[in-house]
MARKOL-632630 format. One line per 5 residues: number of its first residue (from 1); their letters; for each residue y, z, x of C-alpha. Coordinates in Angstrom, 2 decimals, padded with zeros to 5 digits, m for minus. Example, Ala and Ser with C-alpha at 12.3 -4.5 7.8 and 13.67 -1.06 7.14 Angstrom:
BEGIN
1> AS> m004.50/007.80/012.30 ~ m001.06/007.14/013.67
This chain:
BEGIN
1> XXXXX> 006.78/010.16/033.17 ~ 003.93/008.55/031.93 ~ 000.58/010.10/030.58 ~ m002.39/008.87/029.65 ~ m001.82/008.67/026.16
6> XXXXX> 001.78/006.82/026.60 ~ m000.36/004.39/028.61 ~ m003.07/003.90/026.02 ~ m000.50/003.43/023.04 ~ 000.85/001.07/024.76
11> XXXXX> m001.76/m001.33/025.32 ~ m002.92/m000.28/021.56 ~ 000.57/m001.93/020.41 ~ m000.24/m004.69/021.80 ~ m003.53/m005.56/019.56
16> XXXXX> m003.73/m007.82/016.53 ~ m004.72/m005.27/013.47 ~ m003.76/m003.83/010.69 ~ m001.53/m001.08/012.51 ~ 000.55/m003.31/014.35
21> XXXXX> 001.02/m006.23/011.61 ~ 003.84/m003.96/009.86 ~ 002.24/m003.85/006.54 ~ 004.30/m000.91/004.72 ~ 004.91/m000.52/001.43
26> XXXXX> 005.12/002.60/m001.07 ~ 002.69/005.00/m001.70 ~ 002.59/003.41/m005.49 ~ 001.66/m000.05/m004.07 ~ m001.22/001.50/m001.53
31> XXXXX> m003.10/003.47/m005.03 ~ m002.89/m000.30/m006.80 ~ m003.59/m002.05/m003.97 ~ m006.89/000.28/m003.02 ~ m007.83/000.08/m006.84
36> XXXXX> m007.47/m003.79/m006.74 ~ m009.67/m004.09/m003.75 ~ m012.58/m001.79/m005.09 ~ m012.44/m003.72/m008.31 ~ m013.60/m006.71/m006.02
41> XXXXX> m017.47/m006.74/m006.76 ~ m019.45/m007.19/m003.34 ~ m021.11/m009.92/m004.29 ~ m018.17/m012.03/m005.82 ~ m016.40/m011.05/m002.55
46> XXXXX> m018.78/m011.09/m000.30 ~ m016.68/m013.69/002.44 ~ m014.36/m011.58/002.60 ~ m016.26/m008.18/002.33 ~ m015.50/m007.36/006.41
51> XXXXX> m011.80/m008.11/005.39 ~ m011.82/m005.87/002.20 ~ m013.60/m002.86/004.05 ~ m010.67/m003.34/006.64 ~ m008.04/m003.35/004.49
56> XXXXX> m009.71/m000.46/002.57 ~ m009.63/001.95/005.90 ~ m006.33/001.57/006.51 ~ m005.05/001.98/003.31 ~ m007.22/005.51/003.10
61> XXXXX> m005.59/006.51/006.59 ~ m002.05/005.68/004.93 ~ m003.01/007.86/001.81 ~ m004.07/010.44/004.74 ~ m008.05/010.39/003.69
66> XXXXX> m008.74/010.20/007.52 ~ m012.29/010.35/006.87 ~ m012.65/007.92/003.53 ~ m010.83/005.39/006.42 ~ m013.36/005.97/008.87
71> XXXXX> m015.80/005.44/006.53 ~ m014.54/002.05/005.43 ~ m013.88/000.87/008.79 ~ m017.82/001.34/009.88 ~ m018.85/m000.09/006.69
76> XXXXX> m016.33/m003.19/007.50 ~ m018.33/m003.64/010.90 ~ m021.64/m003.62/009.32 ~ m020.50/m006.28/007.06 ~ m019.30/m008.80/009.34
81> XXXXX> m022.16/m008.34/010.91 ~ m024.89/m009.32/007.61 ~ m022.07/m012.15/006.97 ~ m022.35/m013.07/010.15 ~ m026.16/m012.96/010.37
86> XXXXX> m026.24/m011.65/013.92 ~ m026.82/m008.09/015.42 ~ m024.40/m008.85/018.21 ~ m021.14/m006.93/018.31 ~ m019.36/m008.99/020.40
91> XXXXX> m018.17/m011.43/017.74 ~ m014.60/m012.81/016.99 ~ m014.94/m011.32/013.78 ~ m014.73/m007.72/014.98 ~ m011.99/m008.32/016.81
96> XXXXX> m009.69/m006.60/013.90 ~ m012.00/m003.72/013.14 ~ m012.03/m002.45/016.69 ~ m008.53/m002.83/017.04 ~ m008.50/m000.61/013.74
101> XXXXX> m010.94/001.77/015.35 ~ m009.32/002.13/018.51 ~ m005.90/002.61/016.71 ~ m007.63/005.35/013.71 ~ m009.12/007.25/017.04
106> XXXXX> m005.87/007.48/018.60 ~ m004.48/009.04/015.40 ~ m007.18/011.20/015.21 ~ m006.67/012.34/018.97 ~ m009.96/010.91/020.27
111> XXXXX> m008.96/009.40/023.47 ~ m012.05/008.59/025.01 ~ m013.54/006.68/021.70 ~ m010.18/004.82/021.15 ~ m010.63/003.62/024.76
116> XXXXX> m014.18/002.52/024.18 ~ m012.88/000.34/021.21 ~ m009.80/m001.48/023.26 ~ m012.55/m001.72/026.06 ~ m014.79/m003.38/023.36
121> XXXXX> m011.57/m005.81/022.11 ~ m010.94/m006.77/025.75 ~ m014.74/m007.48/026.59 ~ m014.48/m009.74/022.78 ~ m011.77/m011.64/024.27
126> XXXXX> m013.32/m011.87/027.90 ~ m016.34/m013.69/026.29 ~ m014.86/m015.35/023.82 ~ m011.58/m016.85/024.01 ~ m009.54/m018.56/021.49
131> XXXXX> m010.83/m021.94/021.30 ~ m006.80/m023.65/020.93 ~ m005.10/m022.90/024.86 ~ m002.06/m023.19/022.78 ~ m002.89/m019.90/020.58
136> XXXXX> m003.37/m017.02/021.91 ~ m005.09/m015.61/019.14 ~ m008.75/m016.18/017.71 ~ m008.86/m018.28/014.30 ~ m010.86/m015.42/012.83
141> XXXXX> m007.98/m013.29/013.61 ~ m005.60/m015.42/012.09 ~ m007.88/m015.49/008.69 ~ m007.91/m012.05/008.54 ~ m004.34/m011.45/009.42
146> XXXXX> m003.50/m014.30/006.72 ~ m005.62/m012.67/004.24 ~ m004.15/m009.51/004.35 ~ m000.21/m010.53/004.65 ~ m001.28/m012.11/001.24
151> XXXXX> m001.90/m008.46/m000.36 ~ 001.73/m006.80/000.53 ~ 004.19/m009.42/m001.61 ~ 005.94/m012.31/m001.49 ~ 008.06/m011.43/002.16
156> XXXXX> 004.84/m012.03/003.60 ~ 003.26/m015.31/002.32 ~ 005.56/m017.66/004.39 ~ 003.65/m015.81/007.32 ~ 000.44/m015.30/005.34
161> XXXXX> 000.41/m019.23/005.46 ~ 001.24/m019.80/008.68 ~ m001.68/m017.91/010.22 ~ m004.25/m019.58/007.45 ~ m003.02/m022.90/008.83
166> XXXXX> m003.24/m022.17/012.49 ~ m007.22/m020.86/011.87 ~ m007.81/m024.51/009.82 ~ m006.32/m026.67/012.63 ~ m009.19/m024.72/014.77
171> XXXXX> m011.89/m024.54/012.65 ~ m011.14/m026.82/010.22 ~ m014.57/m026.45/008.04 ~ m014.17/m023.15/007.51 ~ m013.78/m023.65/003.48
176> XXXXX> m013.30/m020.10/002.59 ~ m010.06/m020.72/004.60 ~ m008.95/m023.65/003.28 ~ m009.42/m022.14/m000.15 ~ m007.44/m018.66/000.70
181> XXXXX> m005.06/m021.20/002.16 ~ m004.31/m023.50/m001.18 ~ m003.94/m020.16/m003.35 ~ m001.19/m018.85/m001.42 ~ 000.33/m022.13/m001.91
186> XXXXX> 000.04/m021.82/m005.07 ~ 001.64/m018.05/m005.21 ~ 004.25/m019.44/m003.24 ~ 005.06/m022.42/m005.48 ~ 004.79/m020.80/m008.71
191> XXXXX> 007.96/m022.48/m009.95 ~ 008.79/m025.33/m008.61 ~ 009.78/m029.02/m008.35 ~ 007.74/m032.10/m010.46 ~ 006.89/m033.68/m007.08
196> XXXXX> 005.80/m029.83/m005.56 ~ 003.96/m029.32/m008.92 ~ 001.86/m032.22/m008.72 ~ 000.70/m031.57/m004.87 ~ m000.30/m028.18/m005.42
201> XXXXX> m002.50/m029.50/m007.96 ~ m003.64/m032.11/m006.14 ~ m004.41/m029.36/m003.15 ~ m006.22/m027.20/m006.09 ~ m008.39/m029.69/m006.95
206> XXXXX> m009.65/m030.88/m003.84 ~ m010.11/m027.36/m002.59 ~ m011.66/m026.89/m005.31 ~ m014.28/m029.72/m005.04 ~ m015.27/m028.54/m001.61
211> XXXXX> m015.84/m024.66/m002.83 ~ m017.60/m025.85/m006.15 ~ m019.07/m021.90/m006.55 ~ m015.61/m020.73/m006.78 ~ m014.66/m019.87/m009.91
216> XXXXX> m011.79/m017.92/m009.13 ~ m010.31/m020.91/m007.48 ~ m011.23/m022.89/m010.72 ~ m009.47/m020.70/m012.64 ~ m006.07/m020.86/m011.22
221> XXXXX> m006.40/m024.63/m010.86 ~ m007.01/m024.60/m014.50 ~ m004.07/m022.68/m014.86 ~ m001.76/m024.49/m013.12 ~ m002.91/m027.94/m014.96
226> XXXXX> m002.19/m025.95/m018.43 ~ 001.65/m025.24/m017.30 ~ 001.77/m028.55/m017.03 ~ m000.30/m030.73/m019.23 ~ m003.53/m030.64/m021.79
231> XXXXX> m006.96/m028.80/m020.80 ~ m010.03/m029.68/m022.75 ~ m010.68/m026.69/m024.45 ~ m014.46/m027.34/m023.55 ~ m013.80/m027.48/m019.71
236> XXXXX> m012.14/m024.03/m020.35 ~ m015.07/m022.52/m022.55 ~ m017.85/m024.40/m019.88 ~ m015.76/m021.78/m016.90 ~ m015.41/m019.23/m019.07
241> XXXXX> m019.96/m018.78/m019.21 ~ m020.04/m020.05/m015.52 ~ m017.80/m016.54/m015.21 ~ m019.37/m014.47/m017.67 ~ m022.94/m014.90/m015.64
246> XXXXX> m021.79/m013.62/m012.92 ~ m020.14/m010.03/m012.48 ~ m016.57/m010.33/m013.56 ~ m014.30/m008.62/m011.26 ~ m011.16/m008.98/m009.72
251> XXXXX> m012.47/m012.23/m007.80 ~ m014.49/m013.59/m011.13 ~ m011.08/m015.60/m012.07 ~ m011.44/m013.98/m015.84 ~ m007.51/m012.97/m015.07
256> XXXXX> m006.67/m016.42/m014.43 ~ m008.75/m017.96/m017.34 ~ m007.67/m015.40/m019.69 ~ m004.06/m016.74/m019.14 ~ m005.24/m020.19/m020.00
261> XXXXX> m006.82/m019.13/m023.18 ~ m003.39/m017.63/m024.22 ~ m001.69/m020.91/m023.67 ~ m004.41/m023.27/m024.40 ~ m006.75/m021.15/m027.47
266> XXXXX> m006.37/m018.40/m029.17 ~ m005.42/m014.98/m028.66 ~ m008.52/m013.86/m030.53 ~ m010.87/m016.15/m028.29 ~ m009.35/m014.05/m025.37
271> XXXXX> m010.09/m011.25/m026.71 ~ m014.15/m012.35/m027.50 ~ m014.73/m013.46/m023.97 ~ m013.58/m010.02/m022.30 ~ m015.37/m007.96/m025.14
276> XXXXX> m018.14/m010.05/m024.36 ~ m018.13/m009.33/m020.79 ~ m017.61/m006.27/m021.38 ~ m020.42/m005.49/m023.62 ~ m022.72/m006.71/m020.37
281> XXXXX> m020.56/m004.10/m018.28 ~ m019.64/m001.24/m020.73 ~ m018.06/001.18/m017.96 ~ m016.06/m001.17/m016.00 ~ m012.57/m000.34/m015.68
286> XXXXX> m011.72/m003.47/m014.29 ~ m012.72/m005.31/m017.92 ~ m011.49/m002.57/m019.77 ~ m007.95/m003.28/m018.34 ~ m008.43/m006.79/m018.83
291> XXXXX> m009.62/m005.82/m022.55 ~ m005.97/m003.73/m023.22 ~ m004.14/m006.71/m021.55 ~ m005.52/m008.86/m024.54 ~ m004.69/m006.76/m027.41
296> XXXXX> m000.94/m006.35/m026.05 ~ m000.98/m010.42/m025.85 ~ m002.12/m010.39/m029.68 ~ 000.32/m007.44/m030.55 ~ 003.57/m008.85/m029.07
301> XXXXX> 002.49/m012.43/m030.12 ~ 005.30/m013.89/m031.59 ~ 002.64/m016.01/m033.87 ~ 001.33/m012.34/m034.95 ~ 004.21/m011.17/m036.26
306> XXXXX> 002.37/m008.44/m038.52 ~ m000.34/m007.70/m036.74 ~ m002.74/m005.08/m038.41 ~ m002.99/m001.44/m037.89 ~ m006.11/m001.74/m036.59
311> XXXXX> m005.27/m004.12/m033.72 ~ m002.33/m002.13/m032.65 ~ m004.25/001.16/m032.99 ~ m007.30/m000.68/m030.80 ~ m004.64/m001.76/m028.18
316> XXXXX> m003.15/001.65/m027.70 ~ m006.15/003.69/m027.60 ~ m007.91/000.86/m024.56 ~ m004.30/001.33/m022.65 ~ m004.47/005.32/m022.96
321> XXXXX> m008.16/004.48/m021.83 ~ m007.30/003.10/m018.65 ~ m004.32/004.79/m018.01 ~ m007.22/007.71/m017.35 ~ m009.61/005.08/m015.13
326> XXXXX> m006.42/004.12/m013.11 ~ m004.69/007.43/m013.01 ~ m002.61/006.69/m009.49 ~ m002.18/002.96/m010.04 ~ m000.85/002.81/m014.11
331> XXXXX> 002.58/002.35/m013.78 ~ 001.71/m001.52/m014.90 ~ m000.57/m000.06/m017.86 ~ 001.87/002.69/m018.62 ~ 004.94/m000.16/m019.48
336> XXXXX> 002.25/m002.06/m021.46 ~ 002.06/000.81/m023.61 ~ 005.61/002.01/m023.93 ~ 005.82/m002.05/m025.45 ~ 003.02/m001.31/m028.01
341> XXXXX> 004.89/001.64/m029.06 ~ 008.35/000.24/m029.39 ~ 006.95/m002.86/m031.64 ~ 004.96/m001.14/m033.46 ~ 007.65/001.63/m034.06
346> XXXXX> 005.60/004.12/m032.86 ~ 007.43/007.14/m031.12 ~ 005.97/007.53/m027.41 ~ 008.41/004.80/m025.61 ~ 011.11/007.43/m024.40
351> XXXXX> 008.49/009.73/m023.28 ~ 006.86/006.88/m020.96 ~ 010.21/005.30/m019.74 ~ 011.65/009.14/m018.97 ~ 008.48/010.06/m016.71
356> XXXXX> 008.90/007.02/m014.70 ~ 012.56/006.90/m014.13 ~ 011.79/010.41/m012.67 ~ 008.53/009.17/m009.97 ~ 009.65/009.07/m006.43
361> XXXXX> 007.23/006.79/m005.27 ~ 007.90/003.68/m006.46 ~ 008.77/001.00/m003.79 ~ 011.97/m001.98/m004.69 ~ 009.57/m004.60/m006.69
366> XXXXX> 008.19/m001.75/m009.13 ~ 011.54/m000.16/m009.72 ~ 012.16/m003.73/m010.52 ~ 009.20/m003.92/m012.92 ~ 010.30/m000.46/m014.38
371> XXXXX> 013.89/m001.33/m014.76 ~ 013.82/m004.23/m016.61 ~ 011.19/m004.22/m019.30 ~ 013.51/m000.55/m020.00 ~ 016.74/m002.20/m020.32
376> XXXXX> 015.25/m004.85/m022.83 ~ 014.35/m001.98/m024.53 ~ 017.49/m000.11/m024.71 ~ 018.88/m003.46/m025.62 ~ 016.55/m004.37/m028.49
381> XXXXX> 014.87/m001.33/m029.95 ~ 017.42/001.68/m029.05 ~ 020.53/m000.81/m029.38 ~ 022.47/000.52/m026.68 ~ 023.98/m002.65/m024.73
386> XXXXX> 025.74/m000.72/m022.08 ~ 022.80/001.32/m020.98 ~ 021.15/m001.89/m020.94 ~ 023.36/m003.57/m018.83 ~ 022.99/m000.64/m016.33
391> XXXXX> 019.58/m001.20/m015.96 ~ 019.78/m004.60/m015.53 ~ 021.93/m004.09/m012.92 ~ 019.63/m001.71/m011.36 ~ 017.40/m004.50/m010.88
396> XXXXX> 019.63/m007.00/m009.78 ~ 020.82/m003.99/m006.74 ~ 017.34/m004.14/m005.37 ~ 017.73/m007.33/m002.76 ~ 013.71/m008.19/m003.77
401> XXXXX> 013.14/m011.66/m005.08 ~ 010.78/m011.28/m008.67 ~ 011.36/m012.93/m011.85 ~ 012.16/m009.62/m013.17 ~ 015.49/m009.81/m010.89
406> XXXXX> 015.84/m013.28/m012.06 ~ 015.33/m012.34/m015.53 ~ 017.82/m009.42/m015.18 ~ 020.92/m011.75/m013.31 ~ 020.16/m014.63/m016.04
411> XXXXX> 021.03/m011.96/m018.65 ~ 023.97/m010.31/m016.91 ~ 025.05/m013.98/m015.79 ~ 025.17/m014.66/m020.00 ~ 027.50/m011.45/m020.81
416> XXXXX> 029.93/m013.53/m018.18 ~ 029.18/m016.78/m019.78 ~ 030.07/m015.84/m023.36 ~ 032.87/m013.60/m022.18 ~ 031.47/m010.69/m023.96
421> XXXXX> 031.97/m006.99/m023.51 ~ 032.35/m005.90/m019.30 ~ 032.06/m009.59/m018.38 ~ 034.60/m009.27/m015.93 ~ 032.68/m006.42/m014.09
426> XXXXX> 029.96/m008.23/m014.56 ~ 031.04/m011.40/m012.65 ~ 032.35/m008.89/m009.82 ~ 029.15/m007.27/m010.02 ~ 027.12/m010.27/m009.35
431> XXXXX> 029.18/m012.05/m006.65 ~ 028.65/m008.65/m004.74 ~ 024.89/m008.46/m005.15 ~ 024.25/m012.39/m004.83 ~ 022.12/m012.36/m001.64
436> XX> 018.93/m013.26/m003.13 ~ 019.51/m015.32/m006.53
């Protein structure tokens, strides 16, 4: 028999929002993902502040910090409202965060207020419909929707882009859209084909042109044109000021541009522009991260072969830094370090690799990340090849597309090649687990 609650869930499940887009992932990926998003300055993000807010809620109701969500969820509202410039509350844009609300109410038991906010959807819908009669979603529901799916891997980016091109085809002007839109293309087509290469670029550059203030976006296209071909190393530096004026979080595009730097400068020049930024900023964890990143660059640098005691001791002692700013979201940070130690033949390795073989948190693409990087190191520094091999076929288990998987069946795929020691189980081994090469 059906109550009133049955009833109401039903009609909730039927709402375009966070809870019903079936965005899961481990508890490990929610702590980075909420410390990515509040590393996003509100000013360098401010487009998308409504969207961040949103995301923010629901991760904090995932992590069970009911009211931290509810928090975030008002706070989204009263953004898309100043973006917006309007006091109404009736806009497309709030379509999302009162499907949120009306969801984080039910949770929470309140029946009447989670019927209030599906009243308030319906009324949003009533008033204004989706401009396509084709779609029977709103374009700024789509954005958002897009937006998100980008956060939670690649599974979702085929979809991500979908949704980002059905909000262009109705509001085609929209260029924070179009922009969102050409960098999943570009996560998407990270390695890929001559002719693909050269219209993603062309699609960066054009995008670019039309959101001239973003230097984020300006980064990556940078980046992609240095896989590829020369930079002038004053077009980097001239991005590199426009970026340090402004606050340099996870939206600045310093991460992109410090990559070009290491493939265009100098590892040292890298390390200048984030000490410089971070001499503006002295307690931002964000830059102190990026800082650490540097120093491991310079330290495994293959054109540093002795690098000094100083620089290693520098790079270990910024890691063990943020390791403390990031303590739920490290595991990234954590590796870094355990690769300091082993070429610098430092004990502290083992210790790191043991405590994170033994987390239970950790969804398929971080044991990937974990796996890996720990059979290299059995393989070069502990010179065990069979435990190796056993990790690398840990990776290759997990059915999740990364280059660490592709790294790891590339390396079991040469054991078969050269017909060297278990090649035979090898071969077995990966015709069995070949669903995703």
């Amino acid at each position: 028999m059906s109550t009133p609650e049955t009833a109401l869930k039903l009609k909730l499940e039927k709402l375009e929002c966070h809870f019903t887009w079936g965005v899961t992932c481990s508890l490990s990926k929610l702590n980075s993902l909420r410390d990515h998003l509040e590393d996003i300055k509100t000013d360098e993000g401010y487009t998308w502040l409504g969207h961040i807010y949103n995301l923010l809620g629901f991760i904090r109701y995932r992590q069970g910090c009911t009211d931290s969500a509810v928090q975030y969820l008002r706070k989204a509202g009263e953004a898309f409202l100043q973006i917006n410039n309007t006091v109404s509350e009736e806009g497309p844009w709030l379509l999302v965060n009162y499907g949120n609300l009306a969801w984080m109410n039910f949770h929470l038991n309140n029946m009447k207020e989670s019927q209030d906010y599906l009243e308030k959807v319906e009324a949003v819908m009533r008033d204004h419909p989706p401009p396509s009669q084709e779609d029977p979603l709103h374009p700024e529901v789509y954005a958002e929707k897009a937006w998100t799916l980008m956060k939670f891997g690649e599974d979702k980016m085929a979809t991500a882009i979908k949704c980002f091109q059905k909000a262009i085809a109705m509001e085609p002007d929209r260029k924070e859209w179009q922009t969102s839109h050409v960098l999943a293309l570009d996560l998407v087509h990270d390695r890929c084909t001559p002719e693909m290469e050269a219209e993603i670029l062309e699609k960066l550059k054009r995008a670019k042109e039309v959101d001239q203030e973003n230097t984020y976006l300006a980064a990556v296209y940078l980046l992609r044109l240095a896989k590829s071909q020369k930079v002038s190393p004053d077009e980097i530096r001239a991005l590199a000021g426009r970026i340090l004026c402004r606050p340099c979080g996870a939206y600045s595009g310093l991460r992109p541009l410090l990559r070009v730097f290491r493939i265009c400068l100098t590892q040292d020049e890298a390390i200048d522009l984030v000490q410089e930024a971070l001499d503006r900023n002295p307690d931002d964890r964000y830059l102190k991260d990026r800082l650490a990143t540097s120093y491991r660059w310079k330290v495994l640098s293959r054109d540093d072969i002795h690098c000094s005691k100083s620089v290693i001791e520098r790079s270990i002692s910024l890691f063990q830094e943020v390791i403390a700013l990031y303590p739920e979201s490290c595991l990234k940070a954590k590796l870094d370090l355990a690769s300091i130690y082993a070429k610098s033949g430092r004990d502290g390795a083992d210790e790191i690799y043991e405590e994170l073989l033994d987390r239970r948190d950790l969804g398929p693409a971080e044991l990937q990340m974990l796996h890996n990087p720990y059979a290299q190191y059995l393989h070069y520094h502990v010179r065990s090849p069979d435990r190796s091999i056993n990790h690398h076929m840990e990776v290759v288990k997990i059915q999740n597309q990364s280059n660490y998987r592709s790294k790891s069946v590339k390396i079991l795929s040469q054991i078969v090649k050269r017909k060297q020691n278990r090649s035979a189980e090898m071969q077995d081994f990966l015709k069995r687990n070949s669903a995703t090469q």
